[in-house]
C-alpha positions as CSV (number, residue, x, y, z in Angstrom):
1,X,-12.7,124.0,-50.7
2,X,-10.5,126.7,-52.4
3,X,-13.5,129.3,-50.9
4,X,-12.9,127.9,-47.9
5,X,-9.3,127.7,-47.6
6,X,-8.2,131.2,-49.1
7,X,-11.2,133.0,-48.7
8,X,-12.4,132.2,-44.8
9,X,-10.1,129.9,-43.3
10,X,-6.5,132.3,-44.1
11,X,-8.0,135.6,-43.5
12,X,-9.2,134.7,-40.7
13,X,-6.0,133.0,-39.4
14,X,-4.2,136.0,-40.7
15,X,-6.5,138.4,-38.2
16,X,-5.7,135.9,-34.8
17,X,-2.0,136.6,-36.2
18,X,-2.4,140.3,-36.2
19,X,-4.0,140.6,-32.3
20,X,-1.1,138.7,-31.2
21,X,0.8,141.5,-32.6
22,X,2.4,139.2,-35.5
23,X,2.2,141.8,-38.2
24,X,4.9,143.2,-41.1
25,X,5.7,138.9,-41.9
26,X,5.8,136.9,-44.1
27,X,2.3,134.7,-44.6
28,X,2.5,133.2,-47.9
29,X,5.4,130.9,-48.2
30,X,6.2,131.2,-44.9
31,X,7.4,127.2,-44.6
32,X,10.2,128.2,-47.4
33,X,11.2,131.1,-45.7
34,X,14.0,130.1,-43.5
35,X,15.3,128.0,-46.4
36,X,15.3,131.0,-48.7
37,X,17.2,133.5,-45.8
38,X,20.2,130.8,-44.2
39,X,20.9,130.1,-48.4
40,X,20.4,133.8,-49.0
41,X,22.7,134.8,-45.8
42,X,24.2,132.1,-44.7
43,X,26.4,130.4,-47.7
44,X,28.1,133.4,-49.0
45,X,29.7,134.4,-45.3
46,X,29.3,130.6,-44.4
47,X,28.0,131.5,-40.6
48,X,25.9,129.0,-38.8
49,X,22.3,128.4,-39.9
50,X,21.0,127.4,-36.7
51,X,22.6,130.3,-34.8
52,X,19.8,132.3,-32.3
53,X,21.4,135.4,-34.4
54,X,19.7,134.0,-37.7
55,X,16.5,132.6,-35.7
56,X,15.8,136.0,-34.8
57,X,16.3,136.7,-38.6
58,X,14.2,134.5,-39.3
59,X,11.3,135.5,-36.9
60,X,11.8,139.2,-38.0
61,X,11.0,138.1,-41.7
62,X,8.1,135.6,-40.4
63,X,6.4,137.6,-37.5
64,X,7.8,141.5,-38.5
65,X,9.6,140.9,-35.1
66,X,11.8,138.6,-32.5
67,X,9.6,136.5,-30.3
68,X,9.8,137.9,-25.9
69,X,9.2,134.8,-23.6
70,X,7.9,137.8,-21.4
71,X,4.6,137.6,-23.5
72,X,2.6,134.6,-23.0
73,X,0.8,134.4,-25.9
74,X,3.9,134.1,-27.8
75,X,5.6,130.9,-28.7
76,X,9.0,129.5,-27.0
77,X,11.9,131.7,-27.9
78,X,13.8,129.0,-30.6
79,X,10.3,129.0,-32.1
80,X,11.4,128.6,-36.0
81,X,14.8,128.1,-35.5
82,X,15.8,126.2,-39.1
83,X,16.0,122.8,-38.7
84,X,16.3,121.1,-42.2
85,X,20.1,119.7,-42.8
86,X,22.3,121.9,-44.0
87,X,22.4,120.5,-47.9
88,X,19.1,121.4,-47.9
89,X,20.3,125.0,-48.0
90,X,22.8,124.1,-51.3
91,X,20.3,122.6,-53.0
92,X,18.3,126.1,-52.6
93,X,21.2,128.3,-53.2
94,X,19.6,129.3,-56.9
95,X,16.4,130.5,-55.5
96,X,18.5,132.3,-53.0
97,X,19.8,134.8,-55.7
98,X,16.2,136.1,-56.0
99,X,14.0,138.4,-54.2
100,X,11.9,136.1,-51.9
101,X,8.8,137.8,-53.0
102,X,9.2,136.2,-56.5
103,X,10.8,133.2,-55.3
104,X,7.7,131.7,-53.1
105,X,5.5,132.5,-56.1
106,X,7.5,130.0,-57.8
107,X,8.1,127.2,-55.5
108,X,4.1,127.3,-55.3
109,X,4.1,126.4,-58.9
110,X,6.5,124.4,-59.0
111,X,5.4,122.3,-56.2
112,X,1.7,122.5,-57.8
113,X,3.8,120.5,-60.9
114,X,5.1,117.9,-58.7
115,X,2.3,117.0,-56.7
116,X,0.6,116.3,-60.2
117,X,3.3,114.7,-61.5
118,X,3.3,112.3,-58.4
119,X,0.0,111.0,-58.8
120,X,0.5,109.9,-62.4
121,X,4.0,108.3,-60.8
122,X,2.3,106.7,-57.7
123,X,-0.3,105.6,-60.4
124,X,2.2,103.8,-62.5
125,X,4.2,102.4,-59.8
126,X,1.0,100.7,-58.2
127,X,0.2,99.4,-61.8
128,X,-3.5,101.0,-61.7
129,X,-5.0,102.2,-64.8
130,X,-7.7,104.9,-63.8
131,X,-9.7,106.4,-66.5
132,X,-8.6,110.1,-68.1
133,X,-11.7,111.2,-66.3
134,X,-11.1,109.5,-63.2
135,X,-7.8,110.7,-62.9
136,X,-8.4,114.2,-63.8
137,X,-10.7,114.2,-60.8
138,X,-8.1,112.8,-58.9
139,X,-5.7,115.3,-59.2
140,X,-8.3,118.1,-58.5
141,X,-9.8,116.6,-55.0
142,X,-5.4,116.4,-54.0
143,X,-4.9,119.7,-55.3
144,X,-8.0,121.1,-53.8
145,X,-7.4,118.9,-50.3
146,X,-6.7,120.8,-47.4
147,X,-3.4,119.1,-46.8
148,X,-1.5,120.2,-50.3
149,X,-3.3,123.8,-49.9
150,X,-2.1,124.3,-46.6
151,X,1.9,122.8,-48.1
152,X,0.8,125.2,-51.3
153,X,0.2,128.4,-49.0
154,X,3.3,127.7,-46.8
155,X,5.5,126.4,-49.8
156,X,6.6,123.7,-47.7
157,X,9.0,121.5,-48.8
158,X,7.2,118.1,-47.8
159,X,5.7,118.8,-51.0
160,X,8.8,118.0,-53.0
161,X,9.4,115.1,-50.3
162,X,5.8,113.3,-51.2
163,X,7.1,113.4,-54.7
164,X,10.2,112.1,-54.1
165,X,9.3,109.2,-53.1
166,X,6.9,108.7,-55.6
167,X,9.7,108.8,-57.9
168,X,11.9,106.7,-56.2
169,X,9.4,104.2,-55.7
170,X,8.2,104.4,-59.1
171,X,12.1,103.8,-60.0
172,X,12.4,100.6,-57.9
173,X,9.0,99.2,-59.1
174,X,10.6,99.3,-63.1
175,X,14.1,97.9,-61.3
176,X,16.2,100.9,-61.6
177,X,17.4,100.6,-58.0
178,X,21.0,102.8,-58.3
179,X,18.6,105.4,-59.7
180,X,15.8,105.1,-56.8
181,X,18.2,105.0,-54.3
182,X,19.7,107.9,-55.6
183,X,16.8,110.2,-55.6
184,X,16.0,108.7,-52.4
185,X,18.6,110.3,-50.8
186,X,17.2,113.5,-51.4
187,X,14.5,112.9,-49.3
188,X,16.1,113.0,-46.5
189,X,15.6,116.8,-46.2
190,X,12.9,116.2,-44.5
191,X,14.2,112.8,-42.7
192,X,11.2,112.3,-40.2
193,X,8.7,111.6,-43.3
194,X,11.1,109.2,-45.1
195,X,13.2,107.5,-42.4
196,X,10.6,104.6,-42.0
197,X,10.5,103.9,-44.9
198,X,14.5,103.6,-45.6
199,X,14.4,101.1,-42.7
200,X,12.4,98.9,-45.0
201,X,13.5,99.2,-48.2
202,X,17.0,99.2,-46.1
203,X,16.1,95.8,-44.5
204,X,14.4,94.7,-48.6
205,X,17.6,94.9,-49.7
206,X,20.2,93.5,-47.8
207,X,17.5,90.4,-48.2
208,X,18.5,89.7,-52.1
209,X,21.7,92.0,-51.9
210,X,22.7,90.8,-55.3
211,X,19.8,92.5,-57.4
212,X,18.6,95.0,-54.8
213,X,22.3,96.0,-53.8
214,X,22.3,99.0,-56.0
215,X,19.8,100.8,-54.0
216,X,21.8,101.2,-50.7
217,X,24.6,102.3,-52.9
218,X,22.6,104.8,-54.6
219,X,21.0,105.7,-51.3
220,X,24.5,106.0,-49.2
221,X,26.6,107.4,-51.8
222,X,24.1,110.4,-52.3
223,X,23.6,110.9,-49.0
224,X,27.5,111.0,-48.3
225,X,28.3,113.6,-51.3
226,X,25.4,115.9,-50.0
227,X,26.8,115.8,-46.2
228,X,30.2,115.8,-47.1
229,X,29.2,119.3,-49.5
230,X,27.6,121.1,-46.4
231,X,30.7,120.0,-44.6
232,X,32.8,121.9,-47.0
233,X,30.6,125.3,-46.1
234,X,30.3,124.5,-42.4
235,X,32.5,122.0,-41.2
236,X,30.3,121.9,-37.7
237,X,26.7,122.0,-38.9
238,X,26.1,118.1,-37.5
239,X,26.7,119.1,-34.2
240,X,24.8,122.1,-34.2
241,X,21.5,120.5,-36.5
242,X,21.9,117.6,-33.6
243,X,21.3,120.6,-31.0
244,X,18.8,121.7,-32.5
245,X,16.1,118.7,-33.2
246,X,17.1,117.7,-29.2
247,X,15.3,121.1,-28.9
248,X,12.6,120.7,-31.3
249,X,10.3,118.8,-29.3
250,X,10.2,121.7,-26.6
251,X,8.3,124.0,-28.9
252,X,6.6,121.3,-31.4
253,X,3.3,120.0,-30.9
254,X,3.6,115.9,-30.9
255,X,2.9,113.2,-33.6
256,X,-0.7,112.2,-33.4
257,X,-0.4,109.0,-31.6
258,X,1.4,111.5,-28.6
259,X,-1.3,113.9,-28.3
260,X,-3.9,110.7,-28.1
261,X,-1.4,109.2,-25.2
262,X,-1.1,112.9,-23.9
263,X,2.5,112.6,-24.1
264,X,3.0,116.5,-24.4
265,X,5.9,118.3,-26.1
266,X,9.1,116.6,-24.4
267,X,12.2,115.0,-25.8
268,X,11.1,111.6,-23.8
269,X,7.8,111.2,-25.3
270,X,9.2,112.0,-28.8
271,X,12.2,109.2,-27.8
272,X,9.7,106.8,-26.9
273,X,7.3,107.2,-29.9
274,X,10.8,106.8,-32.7
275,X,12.0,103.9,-31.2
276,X,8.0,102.4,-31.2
277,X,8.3,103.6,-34.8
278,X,11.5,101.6,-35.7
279,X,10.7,98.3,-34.0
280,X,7.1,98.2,-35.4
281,X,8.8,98.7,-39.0
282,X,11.6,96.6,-38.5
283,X,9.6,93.6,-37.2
284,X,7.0,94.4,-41.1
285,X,10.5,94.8,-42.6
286,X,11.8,91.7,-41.5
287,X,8.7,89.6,-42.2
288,X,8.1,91.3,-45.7
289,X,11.6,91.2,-47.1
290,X,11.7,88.9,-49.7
291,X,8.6,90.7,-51.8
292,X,9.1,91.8,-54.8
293,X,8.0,95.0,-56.1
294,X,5.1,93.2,-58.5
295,X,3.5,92.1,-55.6
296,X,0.7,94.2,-53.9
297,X,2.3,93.0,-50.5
298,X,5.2,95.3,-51.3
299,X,3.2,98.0,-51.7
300,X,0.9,97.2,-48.5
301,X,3.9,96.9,-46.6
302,X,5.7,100.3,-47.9
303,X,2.1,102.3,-47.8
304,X,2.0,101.1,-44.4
305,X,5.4,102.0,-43.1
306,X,4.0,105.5,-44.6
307,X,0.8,105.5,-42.2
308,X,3.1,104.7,-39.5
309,X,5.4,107.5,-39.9
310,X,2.3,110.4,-40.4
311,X,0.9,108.9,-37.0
312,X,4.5,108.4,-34.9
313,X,7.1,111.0,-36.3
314,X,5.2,113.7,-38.0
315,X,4.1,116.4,-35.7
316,X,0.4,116.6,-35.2
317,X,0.3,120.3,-36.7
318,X,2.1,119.1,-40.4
319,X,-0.8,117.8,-42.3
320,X,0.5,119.1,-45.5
321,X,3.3,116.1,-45.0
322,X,0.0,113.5,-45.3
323,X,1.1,113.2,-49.0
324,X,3.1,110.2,-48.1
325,X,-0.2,108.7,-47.0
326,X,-1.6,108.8,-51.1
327,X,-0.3,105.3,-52.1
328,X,-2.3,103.7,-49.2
329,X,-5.3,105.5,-50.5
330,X,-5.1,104.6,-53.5
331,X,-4.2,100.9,-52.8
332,X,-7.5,100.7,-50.5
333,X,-9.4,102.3,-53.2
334,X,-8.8,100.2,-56.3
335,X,-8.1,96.7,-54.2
336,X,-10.5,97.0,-51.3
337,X,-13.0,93.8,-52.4
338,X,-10.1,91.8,-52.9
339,X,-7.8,92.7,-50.0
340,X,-9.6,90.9,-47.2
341,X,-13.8,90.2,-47.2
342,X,-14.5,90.6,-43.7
343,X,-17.2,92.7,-42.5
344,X,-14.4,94.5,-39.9
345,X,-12.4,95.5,-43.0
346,X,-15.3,96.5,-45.0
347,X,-16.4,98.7,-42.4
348,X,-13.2,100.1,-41.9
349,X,-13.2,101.3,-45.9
350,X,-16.5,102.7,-45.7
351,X,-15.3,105.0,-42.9
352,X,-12.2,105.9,-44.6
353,X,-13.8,107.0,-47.3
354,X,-16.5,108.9,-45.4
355,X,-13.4,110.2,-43.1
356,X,-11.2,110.9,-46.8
357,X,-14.5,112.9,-48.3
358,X,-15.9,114.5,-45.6
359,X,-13.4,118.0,-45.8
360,X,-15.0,118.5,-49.5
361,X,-18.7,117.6,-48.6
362,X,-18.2,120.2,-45.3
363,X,-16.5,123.2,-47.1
364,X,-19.4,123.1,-49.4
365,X,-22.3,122.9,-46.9
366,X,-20.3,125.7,-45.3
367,X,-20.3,127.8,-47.5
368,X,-23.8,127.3,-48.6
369,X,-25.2,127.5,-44.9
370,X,-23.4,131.1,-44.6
371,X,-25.8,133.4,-45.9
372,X,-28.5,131.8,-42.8
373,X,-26.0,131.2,-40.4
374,X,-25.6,133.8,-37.6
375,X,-21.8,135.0,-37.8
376,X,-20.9,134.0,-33.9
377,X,-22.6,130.5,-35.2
378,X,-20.9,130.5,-38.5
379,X,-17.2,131.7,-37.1
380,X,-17.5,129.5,-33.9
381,X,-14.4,126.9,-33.9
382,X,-17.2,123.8,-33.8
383,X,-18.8,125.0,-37.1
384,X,-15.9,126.6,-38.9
385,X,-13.2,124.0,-38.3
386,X,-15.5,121.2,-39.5
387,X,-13.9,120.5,-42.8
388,X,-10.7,120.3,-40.7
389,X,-12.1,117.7,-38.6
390,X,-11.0,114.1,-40.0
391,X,-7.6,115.1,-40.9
392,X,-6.3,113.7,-37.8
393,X,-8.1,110.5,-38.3
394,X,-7.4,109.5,-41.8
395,X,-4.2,108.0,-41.0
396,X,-5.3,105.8,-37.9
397,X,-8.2,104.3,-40.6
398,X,-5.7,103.7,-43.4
399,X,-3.5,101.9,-41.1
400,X,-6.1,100.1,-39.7
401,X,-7.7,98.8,-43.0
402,X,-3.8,98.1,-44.5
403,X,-3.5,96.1,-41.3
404,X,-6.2,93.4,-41.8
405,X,-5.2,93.7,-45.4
406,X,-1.5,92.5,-44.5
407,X,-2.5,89.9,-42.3
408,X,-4.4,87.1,-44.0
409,X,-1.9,86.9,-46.9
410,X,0.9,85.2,-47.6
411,X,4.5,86.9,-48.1
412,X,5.3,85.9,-52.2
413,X,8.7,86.1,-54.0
């Protein structure tokens, strides 16, 4: 997979980048980028983030120049305009202070330390107790996945989210709530992969307010020290991050479930799939609010609020955010025989883990079929994307199988 990825799949992404005349850029860490210039420019003269003047910064670093709506092969003219809240930007101001070239070297690594480190927390918090073999080989397929290489390559930031909530989870599970709702809060850099689940856990705590208070006062206070600190730098920046997700949808491709519906990039498909979104979890919410965090119904319910979100809110294009989807595999894999014993939810596992396997077992008849292959064969896209292929189907399967797994049991205190 790591041929694959670095060796075939990049380069040859790289190339289609060059004929469109996107040369001089940034490709590596290219996700962190903006991050790195609006801390880097930005804080010190406190100017707007989300300005067009610092989008076309930012698409000069990216692209090695400003993107002309005159060309048609180019994307729509606020194409990588930052859209991350503006705390996000304080939190980064350190690695701001350094030359980006050294700086997305080390978010890699670090993000290579907290993806490991949230397996062994999702592990913990889902009391499972793999073998040292077993989860050695655990962490190897996720590092070696194409989802976490292509968030590795990028440095993107959904990374740090996935782990996140791994640790805030984690936290709640041992009954530190002030503490998990703290560290919650910090997810909310990237709000579209943990707004779901805040709904829930929101809803799971106003049920037994008297032990689970502390979590929404964790989670609120947080939240209201980091907005009220970007409010200190740019007293404005709601108004203009509100402009600019209204605009995001223009230039973004759709969640999964929109480009099955062919809802196209518009602000009214992306409407009507978020309030689908928070309806479908509020009514799992409501009915799975008095769980407690022993039971595997709590973590059903969470893992799939989490499927939910990668198929409704996440845009088709952001695998590398299918981290959050690693508690719902891991859930399936170590409780499938006693989850449900129907032959419609036994089928469903055995695809998901032919759908979950098949991006390993294709990179590697890849790249052993190469030396016979012909290279319009080899580099067509139906041969050469076809470890790429179920990445847009794992989701649907794991929501499918959590489904019937939620359905025959009972809610327990």
């Amino acid at each position: 997979m790591l041929d694959y990825y670095l060796g075939l799949f990049m380069p040859r992404l790289i190339r289609a980048q060059a004929a469109a005349n996107f040369v001089g850029g940034y490709a590596f860490g290219h996700d962190f980028y903006p991050v790195w210039l609006t801390s880097h420019d930005c804080i010190p003269a406190a100017c707007d983030p989300y300005s067009p003047e610092m989008t076309r910064k930012i698409q000069q670093g990216l692209f090695g120049r400003t993107l002309d709506s005159r060309l048609p092969s180019d994307p729509p003219p606020d194409y990588r305009t930052f859209v991350y809240p503006a705390f996000t930007d304080l939190l980064f101001w350190p690695a701001a202070q350094f030359p980006f070239s050294t700086v997305r070297v080390a978010i890699a690594l670090l993000l290579i330390g907290l993806t490991i480190a949230s397996v062994f927390l999702w592990v913990q918090a889902l009391s499972l107790r793999p073998t040292p073999s077993s989860l050695a080989a655990i962490v190897l397929l996720l590092l070696c996945s194409y989802p976490v290489l292509e968030g590795l390559y990028a440095d993107q930031l959904g990374l740090l989210v996935g782990f996140l909530l791994a640790a805030s989870l984690f936290a709640l599970q041992r009954g530190w709530h002030l503490l998990a709702g703290i560290v919650m809060a910090f997810t909310t850099i990237k709000p579209q992969m943990s707004i779901l689940v805040l709904v829930y856990l929101f809803v799971w705590s106003w049920h037994n307010w008297r032990e689970r208070g502390r979590f929404c006062i964790g989670l609120f206070s947080a939240i209201l020290v980091l907005v009220g600190a970007a409010m200190l730098v740019w007293p404005h920046w709601i108004h203009s991050w509100a402009r600019v997700l209204l605009a995001y949808p223009r230039y973004a491709k759709p969640p999964l479930i929109g480009e099955i519906l062919y809802l196209g990039p518009n602000l009214g498909g992306t409407a009507l799939l978020g309030t689908m979104a928070a309806l479908l979890t509020l009514l799992l919410s409501w009915r799975k609010r008095s769980l407690a965090t022993s039971s595997i119904e709590f973590w059903l319910a969470s893992s799939s609020v989490l499927c939910i979100t990668a198929v409704t809110l996440l845009p088709s294009q952001g695998f590398q955010d299918h981290v959050i989807l690693l508690p719902a595999i891991f859930l399936v894999s170590y409780h499938w025989r006693e989850l449900s014993s129907t032959w419609t939810h036994k089928a469903l596992v055995a695809i998901g883990a032919a759908v979950l396997l098949w991006p390993w077992i294709a990179a590697f008849g890849l790249i052993t079929l190469r030396p016979v292959l012909p290279p319009q064969v080899f580099y067509s896209k139906a041969v050469f994307a076809l470890p790429l292929r179920t990445a847009a189907v794992l989701p649907f399967v794991l929501l499918a199988v959590l489904a019937l797994s939620l359905r025959p049991r009972r809610s327990t205190v």
